[in-house]
TORKOL-4160 file (C-alpha; in steps of 0.2 Angstrom, whole numbers, padded with zeros to 4 digits, m for minus):
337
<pt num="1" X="0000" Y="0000" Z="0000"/>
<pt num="2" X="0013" Y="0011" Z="0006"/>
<pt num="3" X="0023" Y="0010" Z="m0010"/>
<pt num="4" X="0009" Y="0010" Z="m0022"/>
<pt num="5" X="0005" Y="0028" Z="m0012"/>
<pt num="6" X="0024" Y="0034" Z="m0017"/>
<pt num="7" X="0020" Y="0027" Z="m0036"/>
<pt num="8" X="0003" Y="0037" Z="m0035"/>
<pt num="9" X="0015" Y="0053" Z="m0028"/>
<pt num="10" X="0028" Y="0049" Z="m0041"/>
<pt num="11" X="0015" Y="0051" Z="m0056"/>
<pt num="12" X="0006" Y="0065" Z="m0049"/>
<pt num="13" X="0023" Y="0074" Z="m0050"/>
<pt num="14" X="0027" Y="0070" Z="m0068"/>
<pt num="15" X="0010" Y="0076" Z="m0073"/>
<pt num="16" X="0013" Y="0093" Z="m0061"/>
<pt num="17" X="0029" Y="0095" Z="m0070"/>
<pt num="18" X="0021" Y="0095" Z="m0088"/>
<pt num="19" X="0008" Y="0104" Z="m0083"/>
<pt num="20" X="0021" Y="0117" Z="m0076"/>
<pt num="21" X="0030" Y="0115" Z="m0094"/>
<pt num="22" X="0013" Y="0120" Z="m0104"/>
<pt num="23" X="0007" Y="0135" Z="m0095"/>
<pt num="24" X="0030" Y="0143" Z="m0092"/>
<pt num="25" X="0033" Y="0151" Z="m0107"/>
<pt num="26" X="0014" Y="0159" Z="m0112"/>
<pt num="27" X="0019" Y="0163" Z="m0093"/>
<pt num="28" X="0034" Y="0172" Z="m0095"/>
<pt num="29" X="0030" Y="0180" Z="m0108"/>
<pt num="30" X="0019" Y="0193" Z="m0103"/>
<pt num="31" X="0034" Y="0202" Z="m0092"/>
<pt num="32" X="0045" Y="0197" Z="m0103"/>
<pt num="33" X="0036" Y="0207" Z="m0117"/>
<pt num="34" X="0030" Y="0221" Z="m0104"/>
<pt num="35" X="0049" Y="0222" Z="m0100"/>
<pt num="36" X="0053" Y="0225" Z="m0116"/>
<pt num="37" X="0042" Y="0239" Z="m0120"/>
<pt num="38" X="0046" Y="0248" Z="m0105"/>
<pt num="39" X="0066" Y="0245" Z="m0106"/>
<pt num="40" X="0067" Y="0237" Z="m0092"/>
<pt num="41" X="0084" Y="0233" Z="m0087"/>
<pt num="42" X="0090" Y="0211" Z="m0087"/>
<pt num="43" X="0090" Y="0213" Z="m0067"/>
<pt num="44" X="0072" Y="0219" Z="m0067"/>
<pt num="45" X="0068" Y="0206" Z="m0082"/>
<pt num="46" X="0075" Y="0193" Z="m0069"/>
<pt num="47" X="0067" Y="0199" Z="m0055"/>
<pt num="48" X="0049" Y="0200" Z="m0063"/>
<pt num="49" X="0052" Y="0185" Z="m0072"/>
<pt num="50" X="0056" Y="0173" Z="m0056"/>
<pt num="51" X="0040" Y="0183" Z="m0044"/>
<pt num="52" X="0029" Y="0181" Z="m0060"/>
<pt num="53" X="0032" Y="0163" Z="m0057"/>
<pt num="54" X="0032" Y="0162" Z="m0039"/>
<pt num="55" X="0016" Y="0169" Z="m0038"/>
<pt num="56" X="0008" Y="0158" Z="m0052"/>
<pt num="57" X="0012" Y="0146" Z="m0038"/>
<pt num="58" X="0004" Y="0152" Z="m0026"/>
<pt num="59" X="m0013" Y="0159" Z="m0033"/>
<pt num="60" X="m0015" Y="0143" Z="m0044"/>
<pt num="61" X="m0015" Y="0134" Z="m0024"/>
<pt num="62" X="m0026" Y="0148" Z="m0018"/>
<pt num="63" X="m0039" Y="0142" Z="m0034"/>
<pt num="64" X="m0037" Y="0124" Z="m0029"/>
<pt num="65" X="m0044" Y="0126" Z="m0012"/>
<pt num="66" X="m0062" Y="0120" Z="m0010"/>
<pt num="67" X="m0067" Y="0132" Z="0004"/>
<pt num="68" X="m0084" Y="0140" Z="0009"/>
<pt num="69" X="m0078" Y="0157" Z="0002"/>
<pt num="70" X="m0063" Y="0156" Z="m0009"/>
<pt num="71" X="m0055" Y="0144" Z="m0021"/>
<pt num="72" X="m0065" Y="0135" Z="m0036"/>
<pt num="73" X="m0058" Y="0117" Z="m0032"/>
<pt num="74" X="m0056" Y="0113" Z="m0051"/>
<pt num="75" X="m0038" Y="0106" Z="m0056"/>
<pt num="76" X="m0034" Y="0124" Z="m0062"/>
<pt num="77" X="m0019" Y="0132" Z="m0067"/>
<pt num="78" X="m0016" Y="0152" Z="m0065"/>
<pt num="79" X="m0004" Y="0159" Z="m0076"/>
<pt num="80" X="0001" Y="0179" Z="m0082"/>
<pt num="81" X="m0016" Y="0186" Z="m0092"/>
<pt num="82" X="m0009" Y="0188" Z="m0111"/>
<pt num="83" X="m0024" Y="0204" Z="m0113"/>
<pt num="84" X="m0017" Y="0212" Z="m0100"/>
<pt num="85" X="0002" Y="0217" Z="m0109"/>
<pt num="86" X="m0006" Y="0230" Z="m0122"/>
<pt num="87" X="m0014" Y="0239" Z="m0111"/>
<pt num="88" X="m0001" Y="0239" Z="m0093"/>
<pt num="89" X="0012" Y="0243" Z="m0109"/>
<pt num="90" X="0004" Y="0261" Z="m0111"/>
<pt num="91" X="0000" Y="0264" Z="m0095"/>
<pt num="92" X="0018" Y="0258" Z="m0090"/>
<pt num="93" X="0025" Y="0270" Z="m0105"/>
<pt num="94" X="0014" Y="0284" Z="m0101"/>
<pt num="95" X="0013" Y="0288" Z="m0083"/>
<pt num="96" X="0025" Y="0277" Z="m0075"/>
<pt num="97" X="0028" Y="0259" Z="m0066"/>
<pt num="98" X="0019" Y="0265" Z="m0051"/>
<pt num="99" X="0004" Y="0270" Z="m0060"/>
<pt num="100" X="0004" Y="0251" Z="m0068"/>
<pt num="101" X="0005" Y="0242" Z="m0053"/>
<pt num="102" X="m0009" Y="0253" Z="m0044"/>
<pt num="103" X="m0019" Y="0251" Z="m0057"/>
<pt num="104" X="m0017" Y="0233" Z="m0054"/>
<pt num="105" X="m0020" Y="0232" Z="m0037"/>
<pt num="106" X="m0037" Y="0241" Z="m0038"/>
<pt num="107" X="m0041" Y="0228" Z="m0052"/>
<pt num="108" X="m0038" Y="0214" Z="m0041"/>
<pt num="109" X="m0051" Y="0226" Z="m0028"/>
<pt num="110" X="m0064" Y="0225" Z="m0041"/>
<pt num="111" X="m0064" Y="0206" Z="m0044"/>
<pt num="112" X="m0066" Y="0203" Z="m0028"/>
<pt num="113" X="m0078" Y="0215" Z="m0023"/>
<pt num="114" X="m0090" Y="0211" Z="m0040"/>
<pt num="115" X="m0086" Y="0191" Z="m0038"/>
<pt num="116" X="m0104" Y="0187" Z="m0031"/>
<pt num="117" X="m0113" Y="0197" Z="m0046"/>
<pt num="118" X="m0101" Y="0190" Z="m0059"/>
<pt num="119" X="m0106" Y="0174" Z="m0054"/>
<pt num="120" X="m0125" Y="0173" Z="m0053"/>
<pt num="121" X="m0125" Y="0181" Z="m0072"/>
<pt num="122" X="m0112" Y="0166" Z="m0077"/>
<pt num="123" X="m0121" Y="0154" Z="m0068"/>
<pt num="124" X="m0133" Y="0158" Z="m0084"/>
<pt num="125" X="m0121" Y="0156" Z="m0096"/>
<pt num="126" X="m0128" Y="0141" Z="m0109"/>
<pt num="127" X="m0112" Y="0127" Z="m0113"/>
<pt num="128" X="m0114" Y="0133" Z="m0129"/>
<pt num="129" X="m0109" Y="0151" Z="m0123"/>
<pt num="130" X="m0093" Y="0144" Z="m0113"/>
<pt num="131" X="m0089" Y="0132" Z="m0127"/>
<pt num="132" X="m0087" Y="0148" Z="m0138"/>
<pt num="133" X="m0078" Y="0156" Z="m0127"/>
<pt num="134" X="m0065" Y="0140" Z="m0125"/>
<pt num="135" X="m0066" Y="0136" Z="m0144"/>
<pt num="136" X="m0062" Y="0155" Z="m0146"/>
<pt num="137" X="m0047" Y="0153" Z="m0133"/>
<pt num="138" X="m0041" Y="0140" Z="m0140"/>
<pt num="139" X="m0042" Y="0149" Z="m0162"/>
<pt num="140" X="m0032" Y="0164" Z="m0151"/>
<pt num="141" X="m0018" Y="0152" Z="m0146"/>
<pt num="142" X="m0015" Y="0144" Z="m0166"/>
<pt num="143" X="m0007" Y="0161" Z="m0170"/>
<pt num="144" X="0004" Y="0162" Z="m0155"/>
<pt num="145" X="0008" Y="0144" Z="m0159"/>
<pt num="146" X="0012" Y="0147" Z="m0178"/>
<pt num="147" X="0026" Y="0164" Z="m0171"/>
<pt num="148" X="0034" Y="0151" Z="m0160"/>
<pt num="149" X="0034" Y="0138" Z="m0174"/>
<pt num="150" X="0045" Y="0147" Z="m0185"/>
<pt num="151" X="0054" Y="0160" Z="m0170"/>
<pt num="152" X="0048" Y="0172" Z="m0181"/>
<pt num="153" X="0031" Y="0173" Z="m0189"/>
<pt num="154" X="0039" Y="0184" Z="m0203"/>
<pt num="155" X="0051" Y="0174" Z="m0207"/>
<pt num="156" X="0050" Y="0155" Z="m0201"/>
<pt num="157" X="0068" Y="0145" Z="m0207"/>
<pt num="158" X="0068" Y="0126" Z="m0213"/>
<pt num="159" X="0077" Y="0122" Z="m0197"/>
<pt num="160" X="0063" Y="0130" Z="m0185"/>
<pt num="161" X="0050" Y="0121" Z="m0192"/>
<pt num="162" X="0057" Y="0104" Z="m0193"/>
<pt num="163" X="0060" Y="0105" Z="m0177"/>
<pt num="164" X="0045" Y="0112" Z="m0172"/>
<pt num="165" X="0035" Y="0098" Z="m0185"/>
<pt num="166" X="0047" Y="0085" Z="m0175"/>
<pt num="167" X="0042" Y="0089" Z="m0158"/>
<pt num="168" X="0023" Y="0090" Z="m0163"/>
<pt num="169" X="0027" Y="0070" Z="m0171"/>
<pt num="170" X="0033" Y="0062" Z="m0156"/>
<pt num="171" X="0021" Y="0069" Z="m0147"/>
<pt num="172" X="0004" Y="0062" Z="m0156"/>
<pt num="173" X="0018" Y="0046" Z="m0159"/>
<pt num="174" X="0015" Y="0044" Z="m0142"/>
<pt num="175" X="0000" Y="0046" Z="m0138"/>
<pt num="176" X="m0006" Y="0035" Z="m0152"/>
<pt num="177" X="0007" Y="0022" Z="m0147"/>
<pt num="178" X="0010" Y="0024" Z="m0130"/>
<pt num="179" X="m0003" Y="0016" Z="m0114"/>
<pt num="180" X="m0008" Y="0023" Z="m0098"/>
<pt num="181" X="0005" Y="0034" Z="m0088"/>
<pt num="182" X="0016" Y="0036" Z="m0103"/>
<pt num="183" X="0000" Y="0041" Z="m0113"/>
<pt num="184" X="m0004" Y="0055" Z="m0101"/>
<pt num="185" X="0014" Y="0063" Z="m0103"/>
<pt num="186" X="0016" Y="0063" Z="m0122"/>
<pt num="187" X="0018" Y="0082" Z="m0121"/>
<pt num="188" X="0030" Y="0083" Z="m0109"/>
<pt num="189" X="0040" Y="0068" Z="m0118"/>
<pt num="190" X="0038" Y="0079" Z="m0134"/>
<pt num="191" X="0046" Y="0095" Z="m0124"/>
<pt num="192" X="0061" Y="0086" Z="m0119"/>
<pt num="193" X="0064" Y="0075" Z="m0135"/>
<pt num="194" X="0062" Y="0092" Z="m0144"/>
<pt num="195" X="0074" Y="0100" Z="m0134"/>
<pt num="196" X="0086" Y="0087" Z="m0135"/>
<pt num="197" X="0086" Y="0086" Z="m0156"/>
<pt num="198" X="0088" Y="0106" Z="m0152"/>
<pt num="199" X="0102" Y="0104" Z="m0144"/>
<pt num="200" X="0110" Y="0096" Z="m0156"/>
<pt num="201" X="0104" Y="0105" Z="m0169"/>
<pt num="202" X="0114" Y="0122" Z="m0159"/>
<pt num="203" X="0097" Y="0129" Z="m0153"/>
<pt num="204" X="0099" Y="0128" Z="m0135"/>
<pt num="205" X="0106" Y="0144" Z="m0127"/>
<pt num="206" X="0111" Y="0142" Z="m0110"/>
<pt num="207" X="0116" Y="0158" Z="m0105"/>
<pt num="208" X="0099" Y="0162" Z="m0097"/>
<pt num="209" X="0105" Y="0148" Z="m0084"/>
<pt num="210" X="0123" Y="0157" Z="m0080"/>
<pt num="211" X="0116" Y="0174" Z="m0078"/>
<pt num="212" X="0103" Y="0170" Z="m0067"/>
<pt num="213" X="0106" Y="0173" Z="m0046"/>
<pt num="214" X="0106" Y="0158" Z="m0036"/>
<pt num="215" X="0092" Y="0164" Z="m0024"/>
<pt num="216" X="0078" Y="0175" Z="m0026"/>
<pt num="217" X="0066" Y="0184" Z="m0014"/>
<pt num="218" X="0050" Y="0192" Z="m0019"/>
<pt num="219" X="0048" Y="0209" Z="m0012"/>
<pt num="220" X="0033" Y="0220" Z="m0010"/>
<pt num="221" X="0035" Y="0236" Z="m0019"/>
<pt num="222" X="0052" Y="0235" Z="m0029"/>
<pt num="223" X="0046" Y="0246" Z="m0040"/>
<pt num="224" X="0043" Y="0259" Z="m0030"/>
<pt num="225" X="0025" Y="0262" Z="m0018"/>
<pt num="226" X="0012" Y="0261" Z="m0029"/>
<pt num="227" X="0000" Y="0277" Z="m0036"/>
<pt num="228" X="m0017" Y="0277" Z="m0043"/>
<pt num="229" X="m0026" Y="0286" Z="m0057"/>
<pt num="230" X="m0042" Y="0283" Z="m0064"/>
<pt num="231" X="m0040" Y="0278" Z="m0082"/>
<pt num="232" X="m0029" Y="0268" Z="m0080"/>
<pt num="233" X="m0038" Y="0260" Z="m0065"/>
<pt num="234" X="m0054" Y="0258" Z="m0076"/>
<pt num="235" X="m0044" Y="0251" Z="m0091"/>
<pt num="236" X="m0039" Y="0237" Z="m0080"/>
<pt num="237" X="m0054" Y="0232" Z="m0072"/>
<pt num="238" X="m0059" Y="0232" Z="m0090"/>
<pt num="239" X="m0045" Y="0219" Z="m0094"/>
<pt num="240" X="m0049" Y="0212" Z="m0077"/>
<pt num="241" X="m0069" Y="0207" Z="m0083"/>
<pt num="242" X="m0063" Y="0199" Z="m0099"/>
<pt num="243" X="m0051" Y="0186" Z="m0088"/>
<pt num="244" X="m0067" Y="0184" Z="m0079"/>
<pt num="245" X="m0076" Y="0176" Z="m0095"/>
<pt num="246" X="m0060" Y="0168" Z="m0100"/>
<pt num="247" X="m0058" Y="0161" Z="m0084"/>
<pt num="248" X="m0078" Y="0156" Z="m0083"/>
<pt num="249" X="m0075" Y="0146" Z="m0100"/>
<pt num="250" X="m0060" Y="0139" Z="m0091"/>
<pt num="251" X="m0070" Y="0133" Z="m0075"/>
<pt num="252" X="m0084" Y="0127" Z="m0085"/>
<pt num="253" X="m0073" Y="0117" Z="m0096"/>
<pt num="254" X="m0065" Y="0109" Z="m0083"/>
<pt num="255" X="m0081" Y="0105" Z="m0071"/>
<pt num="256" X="m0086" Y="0096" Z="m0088"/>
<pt num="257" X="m0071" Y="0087" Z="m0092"/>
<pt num="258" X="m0071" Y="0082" Z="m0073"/>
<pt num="259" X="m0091" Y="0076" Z="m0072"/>
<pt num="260" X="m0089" Y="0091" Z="m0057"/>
<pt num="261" X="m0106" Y="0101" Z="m0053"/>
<pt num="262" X="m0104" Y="0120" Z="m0053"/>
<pt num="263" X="m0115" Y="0131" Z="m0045"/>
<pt num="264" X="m0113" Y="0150" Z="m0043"/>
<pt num="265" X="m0105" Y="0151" Z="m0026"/>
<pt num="266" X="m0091" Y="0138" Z="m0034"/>
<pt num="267" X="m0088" Y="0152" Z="m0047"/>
<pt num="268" X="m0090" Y="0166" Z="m0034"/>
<pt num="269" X="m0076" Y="0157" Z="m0025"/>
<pt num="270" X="m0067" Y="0155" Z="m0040"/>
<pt num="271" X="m0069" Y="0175" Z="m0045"/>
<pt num="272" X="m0063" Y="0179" Z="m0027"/>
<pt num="273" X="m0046" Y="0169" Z="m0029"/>
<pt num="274" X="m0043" Y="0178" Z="m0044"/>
<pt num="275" X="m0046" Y="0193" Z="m0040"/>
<pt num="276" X="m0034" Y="0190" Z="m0022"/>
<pt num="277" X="m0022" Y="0184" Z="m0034"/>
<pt num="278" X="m0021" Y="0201" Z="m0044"/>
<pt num="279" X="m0019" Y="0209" Z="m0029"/>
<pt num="280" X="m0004" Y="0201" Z="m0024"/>
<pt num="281" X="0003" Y="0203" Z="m0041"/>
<pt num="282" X="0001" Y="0221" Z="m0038"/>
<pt num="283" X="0008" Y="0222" Z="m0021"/>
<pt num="284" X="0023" Y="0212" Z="m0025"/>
<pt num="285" X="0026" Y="0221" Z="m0044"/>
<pt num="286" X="0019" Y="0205" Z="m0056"/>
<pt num="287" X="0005" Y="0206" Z="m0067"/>
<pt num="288" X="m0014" Y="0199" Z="m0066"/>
<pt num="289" X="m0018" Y="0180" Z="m0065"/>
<pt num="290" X="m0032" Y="0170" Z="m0076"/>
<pt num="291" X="m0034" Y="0152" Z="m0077"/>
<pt num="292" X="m0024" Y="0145" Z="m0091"/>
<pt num="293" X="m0033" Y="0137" Z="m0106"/>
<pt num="294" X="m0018" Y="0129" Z="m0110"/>
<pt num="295" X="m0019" Y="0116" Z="m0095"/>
<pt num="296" X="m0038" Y="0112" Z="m0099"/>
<pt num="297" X="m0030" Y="0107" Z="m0114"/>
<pt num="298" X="m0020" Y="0095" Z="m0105"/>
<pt num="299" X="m0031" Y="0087" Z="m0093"/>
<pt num="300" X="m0041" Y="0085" Z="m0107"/>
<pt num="301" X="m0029" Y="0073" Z="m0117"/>
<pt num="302" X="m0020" Y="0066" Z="m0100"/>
<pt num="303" X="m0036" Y="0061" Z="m0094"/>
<pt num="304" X="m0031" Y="0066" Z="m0077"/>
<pt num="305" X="m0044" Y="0075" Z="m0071"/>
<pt num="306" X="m0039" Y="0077" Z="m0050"/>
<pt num="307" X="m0030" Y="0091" Z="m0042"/>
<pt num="308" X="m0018" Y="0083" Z="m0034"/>
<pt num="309" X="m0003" Y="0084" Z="m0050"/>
<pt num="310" X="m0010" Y="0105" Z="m0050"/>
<pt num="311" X="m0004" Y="0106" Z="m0032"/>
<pt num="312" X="0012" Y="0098" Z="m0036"/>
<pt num="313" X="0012" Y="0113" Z="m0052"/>
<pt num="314" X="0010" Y="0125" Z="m0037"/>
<pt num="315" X="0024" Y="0117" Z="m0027"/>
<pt num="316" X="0034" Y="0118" Z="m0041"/>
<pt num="317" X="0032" Y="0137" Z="m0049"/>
<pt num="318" X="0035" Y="0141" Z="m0029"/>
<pt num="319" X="0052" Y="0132" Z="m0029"/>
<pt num="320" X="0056" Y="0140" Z="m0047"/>
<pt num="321" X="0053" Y="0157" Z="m0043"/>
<pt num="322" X="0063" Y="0156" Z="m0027"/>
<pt num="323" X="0076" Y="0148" Z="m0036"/>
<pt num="324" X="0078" Y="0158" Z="m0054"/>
<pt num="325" X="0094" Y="0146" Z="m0062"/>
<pt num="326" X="0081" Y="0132" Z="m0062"/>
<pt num="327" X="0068" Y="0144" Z="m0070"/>
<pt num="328" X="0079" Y="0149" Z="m0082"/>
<pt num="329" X="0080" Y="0130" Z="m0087"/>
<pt num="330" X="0063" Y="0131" Z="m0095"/>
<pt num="331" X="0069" Y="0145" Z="m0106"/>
<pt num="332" X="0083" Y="0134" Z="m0114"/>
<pt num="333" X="0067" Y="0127" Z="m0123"/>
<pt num="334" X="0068" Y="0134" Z="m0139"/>
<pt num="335" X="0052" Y="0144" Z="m0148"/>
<pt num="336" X="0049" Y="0131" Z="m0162"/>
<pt num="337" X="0046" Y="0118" Z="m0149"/>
């Protein structure tokens, strides 16, 4: 009993880690491109990079509570909401970081506070309204896939998209082929074997991995206290109701891939997770936190519809963002794959 109990721990970590894998890179690169268009320096890239991460931890645990007034329960992962770059980019470039993150923080305010009236009116919501919204989620991600495909969508090379037609083989090779556990993991086998072909191909840079420090602390407010204005505060409550349909197709998705019920106070609960985890983004200088389409994807073709593996995901994004050389490991994975 005892070992088939480590077996069942074992597993559930593999499937945590490949759930980690699928939702790291859309992840990173929201501050990665928010970065970017504020010139931030490689320090502050590495700090929001590692607390981005460290926080995905930690509200995708707060959403996997089952509690009277918080948490949806679902096997849910929280990641960086890709909507939110545009618009924290011009608030960001126009009146400053401080402004960005106070907007953010009275986003998270809003969520929490609306929550309860959200949820009755998605409570409404017919499957075929949330299966657009998934389907819709799903179309947006095709174009983000096809950029990385060929490293650049302007100019894909041979080599980027054997590579990236390689890695998409072995994993439907496997999960054709392969039974039971190996099955379930046929994308995380298809990120490493990818990687590896990579490597000898000369795509792997490492040199994320040397750079990055050995420990890192998240710090409330390191990039200054924050400051509120109302534009930008409405632009991202805004941004903060559309994660709240994409989240809703995401919770609805998932109560129906795992035969769970879903009542209104579920989503309520669900809402108010979000919203706490916004917050904190805001207090400790990340961005805002939706539940991840791309790991509905994945329980869907694992099969593995419990929450334990999403607690190990949470456990793991912790350690990572405490730890940014093994974060930087997932950046060695190149674009095509």
């Amino acid at each position: 009993m005892h070992k088939m109990n480590e077996e069942t721990h074992s597993r559930s970590a593999v499937l945590g880690l490949q759930h980690l894998l699928a939702m790291y890179a859309g992840s990173i690169l929201v501050p990665i491109m928010i970065s970017g268009a504020l010139n931030y320096s490689a320090e502050q890239l590495t700090y929001l990079i590692s607390t981005d991460i460290f926080m995905c931890g930690v509200a995708t645990f707060f959403q996997l509570q089952l509690r009277k007034h918080f948490g949806v329960g679902l096997p849910v992962v929280l990641g960086c909401a890709f909507q939110s770059v545009a618009p924290l980019s011009i608030i960001g470039a126009n009146q400053g970081s401080a402004y960005m993150f106070g907007a953010l923080i009275a986003s998270g305010i809003y969520v929490m506070v609306i929550a309860g009236i959200f949820s009755k009116i998605a409570a409404f919501f017919p499957p075929v309204v949330t299966g657009s919204v998934i389907t819709t989620i799903g179309l947006t991600l095709i174009p983000v896939a096809m950029g990385n495909m060929g490293d650049n969508i302007d100019s894909p090379t041979a080599q980027s998209m054997i590579l990236a037609l390689i890695t998409i083989a072995i994993v439907l090779a496997v999960n054709i082929f392969a039974k039971g556990f190996l099955k379930s993991i046929a994308i995380l086998i298809g990120l490493i074997g990818g990687t590896v072909i990579a490597a000898f191909m000369g795509l792997v840079d490492t040199s994320a991995v040397v750079e990055a420090p050995l420990v890192h602390v998240p710090q409330p407010f390191y990039f200054g206290m924050p400051k509120f204005e109302i534009t930008s505060i409405v632009m991202m409550c805004i941004i903060a109701t559309v994660s709240m349909v994409e989240s809703t197709g995401v919770y609805l998705a998932l109560a129906d891939l795992t035969g769970d019920k879903i009542d209104s106070q579920r989503l309520r609960n669900g809402y108010r997770a979000e919203g706490f985890a916004v917050l904190l983004g805001g207090i400790f200088n990340t961005f805002p936190y939706t539940g991840f389409s791309q790991n509905v994807g994945l329980v869907r073709i694992s099969g593995i519809k419990t929450r334990r593996p999403i607690y190990y995901t949470a456990l793991f994004l912790v350690i990572l963002g405490l730890l940014p050389k093994f974060g930087a490991m997932a950046q060695m994975i190149p674009s095509p794959v």
